[in-house]
N, CA, C and O atoms as CSV, one atom per row, in Angstrom:
chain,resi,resn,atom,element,x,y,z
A,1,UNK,N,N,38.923,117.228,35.774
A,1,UNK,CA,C,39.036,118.642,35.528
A,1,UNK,C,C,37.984,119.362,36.370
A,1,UNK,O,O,36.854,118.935,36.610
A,2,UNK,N,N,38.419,120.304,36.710
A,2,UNK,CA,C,37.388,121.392,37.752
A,2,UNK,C,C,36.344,121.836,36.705
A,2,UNK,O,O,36.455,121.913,35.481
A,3,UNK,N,N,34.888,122.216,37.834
A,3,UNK,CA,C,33.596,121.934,36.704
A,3,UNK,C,C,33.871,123.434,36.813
A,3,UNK,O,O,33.219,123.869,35.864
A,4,UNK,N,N,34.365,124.330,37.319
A,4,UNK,CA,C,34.036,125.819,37.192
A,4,UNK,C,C,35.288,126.153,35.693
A,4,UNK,O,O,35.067,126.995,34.823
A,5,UNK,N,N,36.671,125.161,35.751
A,5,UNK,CA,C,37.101,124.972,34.275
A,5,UNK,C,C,36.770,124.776,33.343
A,5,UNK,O,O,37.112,125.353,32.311
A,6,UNK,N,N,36.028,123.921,33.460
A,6,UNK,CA,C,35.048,123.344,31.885
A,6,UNK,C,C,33.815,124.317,31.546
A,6,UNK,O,O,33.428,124.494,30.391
A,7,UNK,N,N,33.086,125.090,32.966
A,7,UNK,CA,C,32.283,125.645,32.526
A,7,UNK,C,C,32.865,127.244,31.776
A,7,UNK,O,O,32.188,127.829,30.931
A,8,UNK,N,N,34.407,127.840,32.349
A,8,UNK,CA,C,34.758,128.710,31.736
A,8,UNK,C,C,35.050,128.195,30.249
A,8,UNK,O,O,34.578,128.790,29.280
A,9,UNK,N,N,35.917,126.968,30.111
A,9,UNK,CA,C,36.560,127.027,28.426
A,9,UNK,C,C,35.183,127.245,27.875
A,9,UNK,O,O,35.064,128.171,27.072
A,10,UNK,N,N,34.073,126.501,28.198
A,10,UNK,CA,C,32.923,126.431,27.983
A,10,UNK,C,C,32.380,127.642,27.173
A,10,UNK,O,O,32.237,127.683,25.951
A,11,UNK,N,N,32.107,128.603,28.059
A,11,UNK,CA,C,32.120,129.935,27.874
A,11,UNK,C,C,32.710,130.394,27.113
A,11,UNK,O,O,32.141,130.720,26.071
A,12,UNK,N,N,34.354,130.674,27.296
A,12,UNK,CA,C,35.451,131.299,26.035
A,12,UNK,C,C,34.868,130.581,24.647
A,12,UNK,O,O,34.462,131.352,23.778
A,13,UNK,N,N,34.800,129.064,24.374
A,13,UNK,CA,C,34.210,128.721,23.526
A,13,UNK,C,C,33.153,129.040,22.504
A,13,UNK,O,O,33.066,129.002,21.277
A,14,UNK,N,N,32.263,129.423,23.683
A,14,UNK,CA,C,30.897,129.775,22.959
A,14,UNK,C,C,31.117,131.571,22.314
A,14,UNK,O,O,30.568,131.902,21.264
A,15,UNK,N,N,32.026,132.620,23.171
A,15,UNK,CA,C,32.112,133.721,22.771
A,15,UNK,C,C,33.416,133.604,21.523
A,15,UNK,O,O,33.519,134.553,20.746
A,16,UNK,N,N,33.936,132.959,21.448
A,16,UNK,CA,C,34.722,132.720,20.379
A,16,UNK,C,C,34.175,132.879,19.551
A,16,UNK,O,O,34.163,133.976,18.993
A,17,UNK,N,N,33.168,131.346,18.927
A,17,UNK,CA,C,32.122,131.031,18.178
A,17,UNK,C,C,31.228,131.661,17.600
A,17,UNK,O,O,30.864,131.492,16.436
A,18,UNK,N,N,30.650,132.735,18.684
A,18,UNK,CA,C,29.064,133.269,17.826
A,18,UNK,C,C,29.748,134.785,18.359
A,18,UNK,O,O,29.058,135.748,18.024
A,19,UNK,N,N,30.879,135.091,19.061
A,19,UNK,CA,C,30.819,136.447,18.973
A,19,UNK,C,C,31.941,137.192,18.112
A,19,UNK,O,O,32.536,138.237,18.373
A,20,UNK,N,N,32.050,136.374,17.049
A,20,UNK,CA,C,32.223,137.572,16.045
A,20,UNK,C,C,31.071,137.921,15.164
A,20,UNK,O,O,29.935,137.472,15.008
A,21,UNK,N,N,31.890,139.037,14.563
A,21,UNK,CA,C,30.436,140.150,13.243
A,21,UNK,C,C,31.032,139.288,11.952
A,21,UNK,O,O,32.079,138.687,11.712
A,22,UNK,N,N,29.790,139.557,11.256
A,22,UNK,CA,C,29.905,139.790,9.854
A,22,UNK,C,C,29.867,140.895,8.776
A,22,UNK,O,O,29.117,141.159,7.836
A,23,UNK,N,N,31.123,141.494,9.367
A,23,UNK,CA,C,31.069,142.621,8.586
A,23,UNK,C,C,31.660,143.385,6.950
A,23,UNK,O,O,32.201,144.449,6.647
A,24,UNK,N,N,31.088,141.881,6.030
A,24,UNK,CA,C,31.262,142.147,4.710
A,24,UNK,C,C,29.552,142.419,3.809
A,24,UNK,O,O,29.228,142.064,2.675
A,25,UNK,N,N,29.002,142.935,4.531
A,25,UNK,CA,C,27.890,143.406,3.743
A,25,UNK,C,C,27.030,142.357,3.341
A,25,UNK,O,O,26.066,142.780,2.703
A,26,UNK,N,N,27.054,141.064,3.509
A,26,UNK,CA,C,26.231,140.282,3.793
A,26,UNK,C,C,25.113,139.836,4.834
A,26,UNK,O,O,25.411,139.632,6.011
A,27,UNK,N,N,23.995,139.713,4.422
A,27,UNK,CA,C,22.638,139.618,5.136
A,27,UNK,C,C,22.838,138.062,5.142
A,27,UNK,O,O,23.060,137.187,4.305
A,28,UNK,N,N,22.630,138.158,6.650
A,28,UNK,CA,C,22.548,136.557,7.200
A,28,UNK,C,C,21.346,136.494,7.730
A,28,UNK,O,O,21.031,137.405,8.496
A,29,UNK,N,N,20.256,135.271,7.422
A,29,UNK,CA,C,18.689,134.616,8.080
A,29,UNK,C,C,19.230,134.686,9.784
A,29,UNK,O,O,20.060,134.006,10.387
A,30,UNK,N,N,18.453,135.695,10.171
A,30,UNK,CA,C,18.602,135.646,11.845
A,30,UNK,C,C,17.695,134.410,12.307
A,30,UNK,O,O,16.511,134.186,12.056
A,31,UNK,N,N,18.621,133.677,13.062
A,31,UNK,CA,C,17.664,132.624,13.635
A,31,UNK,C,C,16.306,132.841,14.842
A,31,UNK,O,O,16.170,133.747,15.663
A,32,UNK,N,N,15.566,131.845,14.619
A,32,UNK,CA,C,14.270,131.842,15.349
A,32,UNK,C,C,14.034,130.986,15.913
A,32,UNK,O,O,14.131,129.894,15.353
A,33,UNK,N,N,13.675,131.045,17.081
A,33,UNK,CA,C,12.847,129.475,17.992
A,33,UNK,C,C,11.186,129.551,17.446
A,33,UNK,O,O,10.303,128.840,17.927
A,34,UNK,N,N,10.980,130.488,16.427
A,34,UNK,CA,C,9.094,130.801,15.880
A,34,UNK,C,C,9.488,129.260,15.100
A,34,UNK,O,O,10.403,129.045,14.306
A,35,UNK,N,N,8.382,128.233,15.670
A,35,UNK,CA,C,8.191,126.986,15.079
A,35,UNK,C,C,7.725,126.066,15.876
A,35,UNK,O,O,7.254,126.119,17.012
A,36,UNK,N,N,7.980,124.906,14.875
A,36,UNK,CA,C,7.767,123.634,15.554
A,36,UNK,C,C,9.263,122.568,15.697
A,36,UNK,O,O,10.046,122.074,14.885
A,37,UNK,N,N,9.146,122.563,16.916
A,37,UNK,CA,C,10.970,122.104,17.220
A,37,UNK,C,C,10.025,120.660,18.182
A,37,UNK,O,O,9.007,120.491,18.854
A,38,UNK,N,N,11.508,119.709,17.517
A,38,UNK,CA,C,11.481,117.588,18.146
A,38,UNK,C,C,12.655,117.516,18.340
A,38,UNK,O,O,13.701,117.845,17.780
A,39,UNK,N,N,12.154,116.770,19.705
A,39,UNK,CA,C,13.666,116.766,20.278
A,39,UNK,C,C,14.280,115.321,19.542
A,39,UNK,O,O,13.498,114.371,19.500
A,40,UNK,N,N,15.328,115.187,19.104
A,40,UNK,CA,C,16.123,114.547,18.406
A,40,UNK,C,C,17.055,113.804,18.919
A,40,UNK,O,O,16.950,112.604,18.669
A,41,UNK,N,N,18.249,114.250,19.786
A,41,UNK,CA,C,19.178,113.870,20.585
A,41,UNK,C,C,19.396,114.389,22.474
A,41,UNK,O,O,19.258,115.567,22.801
A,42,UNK,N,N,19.672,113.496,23.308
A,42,UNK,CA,C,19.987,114.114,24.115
A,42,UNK,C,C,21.853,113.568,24.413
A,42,UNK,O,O,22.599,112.607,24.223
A,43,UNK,N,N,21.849,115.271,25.120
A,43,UNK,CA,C,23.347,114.761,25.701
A,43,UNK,C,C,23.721,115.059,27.144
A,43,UNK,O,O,23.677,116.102,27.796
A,44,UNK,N,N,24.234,113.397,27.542
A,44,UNK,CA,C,24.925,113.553,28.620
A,44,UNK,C,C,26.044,112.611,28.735
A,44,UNK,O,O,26.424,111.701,27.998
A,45,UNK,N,N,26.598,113.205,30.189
A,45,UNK,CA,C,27.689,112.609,30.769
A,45,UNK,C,C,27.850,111.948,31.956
A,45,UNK,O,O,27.236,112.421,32.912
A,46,UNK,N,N,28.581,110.889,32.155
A,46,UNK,CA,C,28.543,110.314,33.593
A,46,UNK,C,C,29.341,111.053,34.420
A,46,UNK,O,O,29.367,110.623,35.573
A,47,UNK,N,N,29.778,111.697,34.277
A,47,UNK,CA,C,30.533,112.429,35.570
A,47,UNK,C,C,32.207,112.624,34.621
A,47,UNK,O,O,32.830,113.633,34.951
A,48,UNK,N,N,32.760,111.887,33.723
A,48,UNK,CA,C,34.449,111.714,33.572
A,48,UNK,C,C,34.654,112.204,32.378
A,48,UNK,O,O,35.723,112.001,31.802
A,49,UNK,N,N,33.594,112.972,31.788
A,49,UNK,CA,C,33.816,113.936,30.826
A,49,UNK,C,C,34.340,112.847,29.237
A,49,UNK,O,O,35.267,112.966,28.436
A,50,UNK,N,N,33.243,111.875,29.368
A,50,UNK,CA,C,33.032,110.943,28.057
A,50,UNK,C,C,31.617,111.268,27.440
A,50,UNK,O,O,31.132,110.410,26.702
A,51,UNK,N,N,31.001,112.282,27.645
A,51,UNK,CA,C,29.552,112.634,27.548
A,51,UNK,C,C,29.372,112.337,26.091
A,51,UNK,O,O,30.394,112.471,25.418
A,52,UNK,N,N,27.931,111.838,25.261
A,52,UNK,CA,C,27.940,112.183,23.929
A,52,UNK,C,C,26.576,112.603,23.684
A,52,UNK,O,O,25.936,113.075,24.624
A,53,UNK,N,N,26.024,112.485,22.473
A,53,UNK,CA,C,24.789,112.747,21.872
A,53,UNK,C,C,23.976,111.877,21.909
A,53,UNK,O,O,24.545,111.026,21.225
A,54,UNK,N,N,22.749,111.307,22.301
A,54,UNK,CA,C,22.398,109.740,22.010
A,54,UNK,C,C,20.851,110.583,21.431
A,54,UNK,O,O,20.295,111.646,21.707
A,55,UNK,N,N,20.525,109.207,20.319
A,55,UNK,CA,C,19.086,109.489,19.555
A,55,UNK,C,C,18.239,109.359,20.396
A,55,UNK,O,O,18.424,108.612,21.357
A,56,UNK,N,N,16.847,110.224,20.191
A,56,UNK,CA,C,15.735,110.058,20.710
A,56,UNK,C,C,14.922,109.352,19.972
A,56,UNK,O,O,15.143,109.582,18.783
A,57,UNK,N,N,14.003,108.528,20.150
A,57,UNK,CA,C,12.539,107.912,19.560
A,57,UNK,C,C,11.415,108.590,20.094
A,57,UNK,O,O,11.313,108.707,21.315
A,58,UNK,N,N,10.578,109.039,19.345
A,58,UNK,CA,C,9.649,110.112,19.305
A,58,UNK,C,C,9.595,110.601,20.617
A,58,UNK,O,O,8.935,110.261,21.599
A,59,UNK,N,N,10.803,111.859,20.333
A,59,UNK,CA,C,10.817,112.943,21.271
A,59,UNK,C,C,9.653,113.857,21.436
A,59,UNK,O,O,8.647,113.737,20.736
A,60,UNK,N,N,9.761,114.634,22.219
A,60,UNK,CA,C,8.615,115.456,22.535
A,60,UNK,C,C,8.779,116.913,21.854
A,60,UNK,O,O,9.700,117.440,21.229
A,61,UNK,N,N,7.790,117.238,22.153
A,61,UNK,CA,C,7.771,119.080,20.516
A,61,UNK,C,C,7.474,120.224,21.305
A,61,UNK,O,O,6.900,120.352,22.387
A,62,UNK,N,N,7.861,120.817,20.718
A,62,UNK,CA,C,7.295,122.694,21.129
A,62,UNK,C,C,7.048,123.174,20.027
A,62,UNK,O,O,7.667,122.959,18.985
A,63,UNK,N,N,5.823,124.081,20.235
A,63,UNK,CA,C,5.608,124.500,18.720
A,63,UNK,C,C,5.568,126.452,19.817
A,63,UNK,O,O,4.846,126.991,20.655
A,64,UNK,N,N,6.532,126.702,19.226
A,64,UNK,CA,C,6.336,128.404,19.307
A,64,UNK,C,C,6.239,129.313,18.419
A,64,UNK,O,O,6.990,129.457,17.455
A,65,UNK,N,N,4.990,130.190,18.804
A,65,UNK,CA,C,3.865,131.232,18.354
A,65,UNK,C,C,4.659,132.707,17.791
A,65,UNK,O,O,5.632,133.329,18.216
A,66,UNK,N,N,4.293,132.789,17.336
A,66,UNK,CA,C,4.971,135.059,17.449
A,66,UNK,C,C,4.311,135.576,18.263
A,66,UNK,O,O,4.570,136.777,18.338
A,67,UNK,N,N,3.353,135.161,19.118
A,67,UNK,CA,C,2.562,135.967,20.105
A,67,UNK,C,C,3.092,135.095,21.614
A,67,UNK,O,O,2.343,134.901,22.571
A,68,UNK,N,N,4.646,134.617,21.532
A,68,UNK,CA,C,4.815,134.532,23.038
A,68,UNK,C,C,4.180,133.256,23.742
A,68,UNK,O,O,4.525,132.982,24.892
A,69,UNK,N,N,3.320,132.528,23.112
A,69,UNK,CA,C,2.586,131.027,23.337
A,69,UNK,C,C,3.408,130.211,22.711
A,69,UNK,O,O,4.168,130.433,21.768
A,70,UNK,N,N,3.099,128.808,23.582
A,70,UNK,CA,C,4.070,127.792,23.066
A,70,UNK,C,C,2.520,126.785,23.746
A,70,UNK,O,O,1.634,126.944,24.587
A,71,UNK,N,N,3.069,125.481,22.482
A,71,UNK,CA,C,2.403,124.339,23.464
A,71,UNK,C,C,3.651,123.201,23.248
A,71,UNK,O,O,4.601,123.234,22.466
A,72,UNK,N,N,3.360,122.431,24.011
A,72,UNK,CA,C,4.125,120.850,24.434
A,72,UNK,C,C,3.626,119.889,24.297
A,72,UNK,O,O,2.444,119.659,24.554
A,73,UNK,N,N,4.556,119.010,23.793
A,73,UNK,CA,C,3.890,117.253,24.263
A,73,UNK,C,C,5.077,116.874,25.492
A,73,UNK,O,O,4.984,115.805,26.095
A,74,UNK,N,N,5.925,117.618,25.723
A,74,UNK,CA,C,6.754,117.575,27.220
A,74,UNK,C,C,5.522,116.847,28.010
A,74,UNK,O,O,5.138,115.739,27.637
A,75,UNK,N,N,5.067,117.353,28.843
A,75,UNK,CA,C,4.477,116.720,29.582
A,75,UNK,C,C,3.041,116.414,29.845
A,75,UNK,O,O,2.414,117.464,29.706
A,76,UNK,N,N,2.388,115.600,30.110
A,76,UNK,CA,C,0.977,114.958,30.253
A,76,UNK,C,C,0.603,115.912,30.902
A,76,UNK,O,O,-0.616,115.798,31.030
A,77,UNK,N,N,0.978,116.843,31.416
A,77,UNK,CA,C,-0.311,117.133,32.509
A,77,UNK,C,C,-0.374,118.434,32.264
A,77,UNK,O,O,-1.417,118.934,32.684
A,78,UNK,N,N,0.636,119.457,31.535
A,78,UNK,CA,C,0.269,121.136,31.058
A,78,UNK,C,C,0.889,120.974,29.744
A,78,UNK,O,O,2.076,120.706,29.558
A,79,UNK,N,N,0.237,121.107,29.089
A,79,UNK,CA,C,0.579,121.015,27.458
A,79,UNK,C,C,0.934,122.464,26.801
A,79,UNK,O,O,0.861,122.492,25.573
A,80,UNK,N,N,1.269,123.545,27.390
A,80,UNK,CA,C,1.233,125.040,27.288
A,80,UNK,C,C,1.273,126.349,27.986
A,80,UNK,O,O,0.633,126.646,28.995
A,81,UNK,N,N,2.072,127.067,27.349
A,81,UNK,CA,C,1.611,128.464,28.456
A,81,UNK,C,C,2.522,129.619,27.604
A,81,UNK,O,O,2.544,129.623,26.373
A,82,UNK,N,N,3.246,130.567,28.409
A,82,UNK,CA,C,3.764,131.422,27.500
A,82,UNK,C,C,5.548,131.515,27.719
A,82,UNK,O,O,6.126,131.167,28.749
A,83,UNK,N,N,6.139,132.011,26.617
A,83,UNK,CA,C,7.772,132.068,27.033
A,83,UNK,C,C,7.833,133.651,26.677
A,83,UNK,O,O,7.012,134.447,26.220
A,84,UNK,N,N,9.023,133.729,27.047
A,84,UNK,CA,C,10.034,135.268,26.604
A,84,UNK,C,C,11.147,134.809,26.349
A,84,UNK,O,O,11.382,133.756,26.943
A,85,UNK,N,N,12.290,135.348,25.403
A,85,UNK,CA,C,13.389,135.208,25.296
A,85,UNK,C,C,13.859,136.373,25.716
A,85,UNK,O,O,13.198,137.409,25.632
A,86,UNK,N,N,15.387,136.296,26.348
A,86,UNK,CA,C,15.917,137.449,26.821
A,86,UNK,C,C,17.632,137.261,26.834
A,86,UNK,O,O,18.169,136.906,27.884
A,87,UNK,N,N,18.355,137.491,25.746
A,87,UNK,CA,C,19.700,137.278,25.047
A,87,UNK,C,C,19.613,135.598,24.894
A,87,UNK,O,O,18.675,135.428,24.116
A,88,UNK,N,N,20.156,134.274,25.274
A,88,UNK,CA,C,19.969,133.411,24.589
A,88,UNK,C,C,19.586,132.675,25.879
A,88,UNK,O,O,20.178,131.681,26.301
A,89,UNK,N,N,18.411,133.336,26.529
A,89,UNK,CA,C,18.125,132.294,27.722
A,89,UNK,C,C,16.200,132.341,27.330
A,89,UNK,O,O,15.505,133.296,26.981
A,90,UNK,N,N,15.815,130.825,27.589
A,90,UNK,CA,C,14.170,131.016,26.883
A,90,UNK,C,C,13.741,130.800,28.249
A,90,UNK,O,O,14.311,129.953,28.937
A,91,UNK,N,N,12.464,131.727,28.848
A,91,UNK,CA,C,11.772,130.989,29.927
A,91,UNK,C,C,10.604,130.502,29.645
A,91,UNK,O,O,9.700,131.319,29.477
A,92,UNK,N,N,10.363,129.360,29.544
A,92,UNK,CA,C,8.897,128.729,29.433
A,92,UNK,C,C,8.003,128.190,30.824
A,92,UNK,O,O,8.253,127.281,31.616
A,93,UNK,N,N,6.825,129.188,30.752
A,93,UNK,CA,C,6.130,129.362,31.784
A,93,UNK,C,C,4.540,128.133,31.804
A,93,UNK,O,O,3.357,128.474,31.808
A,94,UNK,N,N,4.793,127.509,31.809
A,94,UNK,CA,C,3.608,126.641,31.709
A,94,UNK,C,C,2.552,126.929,32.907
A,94,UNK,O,O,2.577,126.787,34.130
A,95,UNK,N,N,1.529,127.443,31.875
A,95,UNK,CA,C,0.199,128.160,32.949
A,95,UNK,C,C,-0.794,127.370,33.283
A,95,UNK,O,O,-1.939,127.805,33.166
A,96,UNK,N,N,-0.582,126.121,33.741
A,96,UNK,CA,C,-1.249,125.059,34.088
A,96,UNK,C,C,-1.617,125.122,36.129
A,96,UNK,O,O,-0.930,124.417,36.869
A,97,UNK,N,N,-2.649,125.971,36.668
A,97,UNK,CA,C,-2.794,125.685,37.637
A,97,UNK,C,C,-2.365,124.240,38.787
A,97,UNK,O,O,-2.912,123.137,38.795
A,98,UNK,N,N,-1.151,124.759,39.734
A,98,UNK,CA,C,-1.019,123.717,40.491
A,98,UNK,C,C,0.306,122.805,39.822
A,98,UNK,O,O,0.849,121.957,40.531
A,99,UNK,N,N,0.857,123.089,38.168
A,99,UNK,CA,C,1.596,122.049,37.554
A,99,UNK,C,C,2.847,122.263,38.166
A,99,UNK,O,O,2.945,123.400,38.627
A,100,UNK,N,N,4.031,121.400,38.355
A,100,UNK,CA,C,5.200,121.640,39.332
A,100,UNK,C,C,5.442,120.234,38.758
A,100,UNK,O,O,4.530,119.408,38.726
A,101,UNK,N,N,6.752,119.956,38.278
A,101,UNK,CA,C,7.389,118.482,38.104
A,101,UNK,C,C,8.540,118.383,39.336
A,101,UNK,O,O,9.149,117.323,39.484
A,102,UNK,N,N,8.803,119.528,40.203
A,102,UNK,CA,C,9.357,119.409,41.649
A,102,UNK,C,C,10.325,119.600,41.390
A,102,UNK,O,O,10.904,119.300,42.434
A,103,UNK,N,N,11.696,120.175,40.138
A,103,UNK,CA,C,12.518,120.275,39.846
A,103,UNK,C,C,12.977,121.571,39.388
A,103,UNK,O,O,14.150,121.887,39.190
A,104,UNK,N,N,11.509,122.599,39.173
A,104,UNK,CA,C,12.018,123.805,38.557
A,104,UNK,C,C,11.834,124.881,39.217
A,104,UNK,O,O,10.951,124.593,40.025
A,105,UNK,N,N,12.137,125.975,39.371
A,105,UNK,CA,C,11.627,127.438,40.829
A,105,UNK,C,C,11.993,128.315,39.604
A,105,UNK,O,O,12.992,128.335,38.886
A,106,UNK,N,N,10.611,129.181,39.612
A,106,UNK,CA,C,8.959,128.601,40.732
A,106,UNK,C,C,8.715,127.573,40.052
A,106,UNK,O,O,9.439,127.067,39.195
A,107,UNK,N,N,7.088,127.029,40.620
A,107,UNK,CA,C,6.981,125.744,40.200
A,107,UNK,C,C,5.958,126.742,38.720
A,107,UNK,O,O,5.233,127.733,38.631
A,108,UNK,N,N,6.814,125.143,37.376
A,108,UNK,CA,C,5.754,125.335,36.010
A,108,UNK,C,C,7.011,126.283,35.517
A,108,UNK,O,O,6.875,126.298,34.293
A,109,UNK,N,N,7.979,126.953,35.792
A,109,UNK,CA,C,8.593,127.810,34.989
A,109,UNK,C,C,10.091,127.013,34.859
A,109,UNK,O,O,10.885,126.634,35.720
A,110,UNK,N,N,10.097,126.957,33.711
A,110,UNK,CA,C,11.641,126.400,33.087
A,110,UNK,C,C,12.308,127.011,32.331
A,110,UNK,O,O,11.853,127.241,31.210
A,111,UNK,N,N,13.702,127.508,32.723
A,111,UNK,CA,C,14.718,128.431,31.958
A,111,UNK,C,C,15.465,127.751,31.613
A,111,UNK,O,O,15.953,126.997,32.455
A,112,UNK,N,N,15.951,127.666,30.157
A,112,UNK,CA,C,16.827,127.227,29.012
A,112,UNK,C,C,17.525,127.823,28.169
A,112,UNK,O,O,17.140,128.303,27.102
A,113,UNK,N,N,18.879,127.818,28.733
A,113,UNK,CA,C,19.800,128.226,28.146
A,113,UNK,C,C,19.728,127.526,26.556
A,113,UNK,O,O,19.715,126.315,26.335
A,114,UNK,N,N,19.678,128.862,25.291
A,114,UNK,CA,C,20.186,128.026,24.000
A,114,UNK,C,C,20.795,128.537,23.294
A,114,UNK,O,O,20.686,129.761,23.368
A,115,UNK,N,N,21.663,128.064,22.337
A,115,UNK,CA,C,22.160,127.994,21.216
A,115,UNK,C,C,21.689,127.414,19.757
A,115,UNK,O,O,21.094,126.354,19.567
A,116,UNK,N,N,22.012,128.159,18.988
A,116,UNK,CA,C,21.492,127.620,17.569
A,116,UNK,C,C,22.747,126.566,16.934
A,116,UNK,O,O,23.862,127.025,17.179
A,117,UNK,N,N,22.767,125.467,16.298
A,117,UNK,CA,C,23.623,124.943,15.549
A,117,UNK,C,C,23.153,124.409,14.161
A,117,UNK,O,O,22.136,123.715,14.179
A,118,UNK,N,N,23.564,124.566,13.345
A,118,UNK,CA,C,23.395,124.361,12.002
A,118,UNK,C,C,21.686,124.306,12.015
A,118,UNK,O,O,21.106,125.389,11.938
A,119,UNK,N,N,20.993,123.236,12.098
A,119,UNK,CA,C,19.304,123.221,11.271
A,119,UNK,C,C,19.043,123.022,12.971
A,119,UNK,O,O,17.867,123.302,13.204
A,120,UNK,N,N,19.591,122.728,13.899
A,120,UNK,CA,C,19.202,122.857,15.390
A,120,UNK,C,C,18.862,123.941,16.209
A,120,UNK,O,O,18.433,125.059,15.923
A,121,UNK,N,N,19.043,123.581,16.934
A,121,UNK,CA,C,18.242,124.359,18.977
A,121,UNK,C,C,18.529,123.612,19.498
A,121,UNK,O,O,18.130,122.451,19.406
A,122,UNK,N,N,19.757,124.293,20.617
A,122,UNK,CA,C,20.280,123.079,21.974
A,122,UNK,C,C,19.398,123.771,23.161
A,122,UNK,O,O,19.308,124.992,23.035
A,123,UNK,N,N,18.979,123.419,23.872
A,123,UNK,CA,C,18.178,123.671,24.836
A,123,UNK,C,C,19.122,123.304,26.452
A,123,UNK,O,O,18.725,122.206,26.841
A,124,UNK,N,N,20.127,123.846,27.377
A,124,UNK,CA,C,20.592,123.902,28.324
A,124,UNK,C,C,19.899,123.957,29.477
A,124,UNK,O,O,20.067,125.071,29.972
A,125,UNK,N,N,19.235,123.313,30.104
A,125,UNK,CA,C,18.709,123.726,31.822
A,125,UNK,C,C,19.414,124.154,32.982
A,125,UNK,O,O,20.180,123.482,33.672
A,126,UNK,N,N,19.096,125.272,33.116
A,126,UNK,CA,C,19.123,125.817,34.168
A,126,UNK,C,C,19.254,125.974,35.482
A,126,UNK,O,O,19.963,126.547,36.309
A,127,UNK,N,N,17.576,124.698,35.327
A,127,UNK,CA,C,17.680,124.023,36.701
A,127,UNK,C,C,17.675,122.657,36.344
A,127,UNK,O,O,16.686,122.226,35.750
A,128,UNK,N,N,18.692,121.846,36.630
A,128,UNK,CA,C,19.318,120.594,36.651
A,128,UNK,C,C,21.036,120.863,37.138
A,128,UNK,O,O,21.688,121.849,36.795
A,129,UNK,N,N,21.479,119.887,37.888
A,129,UNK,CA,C,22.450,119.751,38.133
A,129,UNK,C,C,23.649,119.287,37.573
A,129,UNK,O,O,24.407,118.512,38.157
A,130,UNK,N,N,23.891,119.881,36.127
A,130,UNK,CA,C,24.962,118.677,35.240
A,130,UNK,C,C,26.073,118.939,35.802
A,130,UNK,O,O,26.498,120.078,35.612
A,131,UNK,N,N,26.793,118.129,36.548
A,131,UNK,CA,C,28.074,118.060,36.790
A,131,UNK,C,C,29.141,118.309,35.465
A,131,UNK,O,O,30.121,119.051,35.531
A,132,UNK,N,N,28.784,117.616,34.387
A,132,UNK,CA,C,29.748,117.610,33.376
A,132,UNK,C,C,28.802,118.048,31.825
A,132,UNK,O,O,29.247,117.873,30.690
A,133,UNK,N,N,27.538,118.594,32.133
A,133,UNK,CA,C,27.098,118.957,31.053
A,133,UNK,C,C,25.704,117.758,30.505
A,133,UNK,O,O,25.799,116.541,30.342
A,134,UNK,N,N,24.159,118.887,30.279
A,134,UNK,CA,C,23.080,118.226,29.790
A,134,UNK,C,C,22.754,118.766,28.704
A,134,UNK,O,O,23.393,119.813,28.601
A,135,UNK,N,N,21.982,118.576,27.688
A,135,UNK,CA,C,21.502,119.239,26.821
A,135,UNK,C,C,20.250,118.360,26.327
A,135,UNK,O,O,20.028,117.217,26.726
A,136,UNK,N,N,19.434,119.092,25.361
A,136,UNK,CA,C,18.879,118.416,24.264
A,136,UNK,C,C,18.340,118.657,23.298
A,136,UNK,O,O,17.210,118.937,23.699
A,137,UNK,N,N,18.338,118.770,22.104
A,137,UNK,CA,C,18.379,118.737,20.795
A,137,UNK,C,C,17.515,118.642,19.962
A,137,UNK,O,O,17.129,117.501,19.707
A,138,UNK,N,N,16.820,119.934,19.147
A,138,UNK,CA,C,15.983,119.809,18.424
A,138,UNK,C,C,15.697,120.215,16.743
A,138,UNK,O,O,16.393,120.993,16.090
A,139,UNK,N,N,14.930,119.742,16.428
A,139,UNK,CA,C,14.926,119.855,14.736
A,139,UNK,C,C,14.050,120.548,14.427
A,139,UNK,O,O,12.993,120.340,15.023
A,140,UNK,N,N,14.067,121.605,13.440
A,140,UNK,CA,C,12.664,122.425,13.027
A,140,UNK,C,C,11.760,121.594,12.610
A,140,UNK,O,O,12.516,120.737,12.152
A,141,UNK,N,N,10.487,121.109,12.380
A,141,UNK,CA,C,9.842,120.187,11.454
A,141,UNK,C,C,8.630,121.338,10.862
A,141,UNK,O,O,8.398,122.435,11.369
A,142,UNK,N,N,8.229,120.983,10.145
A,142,UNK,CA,C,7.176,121.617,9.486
A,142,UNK,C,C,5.911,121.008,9.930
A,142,UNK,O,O,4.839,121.412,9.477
């Protein structure tokens, strides 16, 4: 199947899903990335569109602030810096002089597409090349 197909149903999908209202006078808990989120599952695919969910063993965390700070156990070498959200895309700016894992522009800044699902946070990159779709998966923890 054509990846610009999958990435539209993709799309129709997702506006299906979260873009209707609730308009019976009920107050719904607006979701938050304010926490401490473990990554749990990742998902991918080999290319033929058999992709699934597979478990993580002690994934790595983000704990995000109300003041726009986040820290990481992502990676050894910048453990922190600041994000913005801006409709459902997060940019996390890791303010670690010189840090660059050579994969993200500019270097230290990573944009992640997300979605909320039930007690989750799917986290989408931006910059990565999924032919057939990446993700990965996190749990609120206390």
């Amino acid at each position: 199947m054509d990846t610009k197909l999958k990435f539209g149903i993709l799309g129709l999908l997702t506006i299906v899903l979260f873009g209707c209202s609730n308009d019976d006078g009920n107050i719904e808990t607006e979701k938050s990335i304010i926490g401490n989120w473990k990554l749990i599952e990742i998902y991918n695919d080999p290319g033929d569109g058999s992709g699934s969910w597979n478990s993580v063993d002690n994934g790595y965390t983000y704990n995000f602030s109300e003041n726009g700070q986040f820290t990481s156990t992502r990676f050894s070498e910048c453990s922190g810096g600041n994000y913005t959200i801006d409709s459902n895309q997060l940019t996390l700016d890791f303010d670690c002089d010189g840090f660059t894992t050579g994969i993200e522009e500019p270097e230290g800044t990573f944009i992640e597409n997300y979605t909320f699902e039930s007690n989750t946070v799917i986290f989408v990159p931006t910059y990565l090349n999924c032919i057939e779709g990446c993700g990965w998966k996190f749990e609120k923890v206390n």
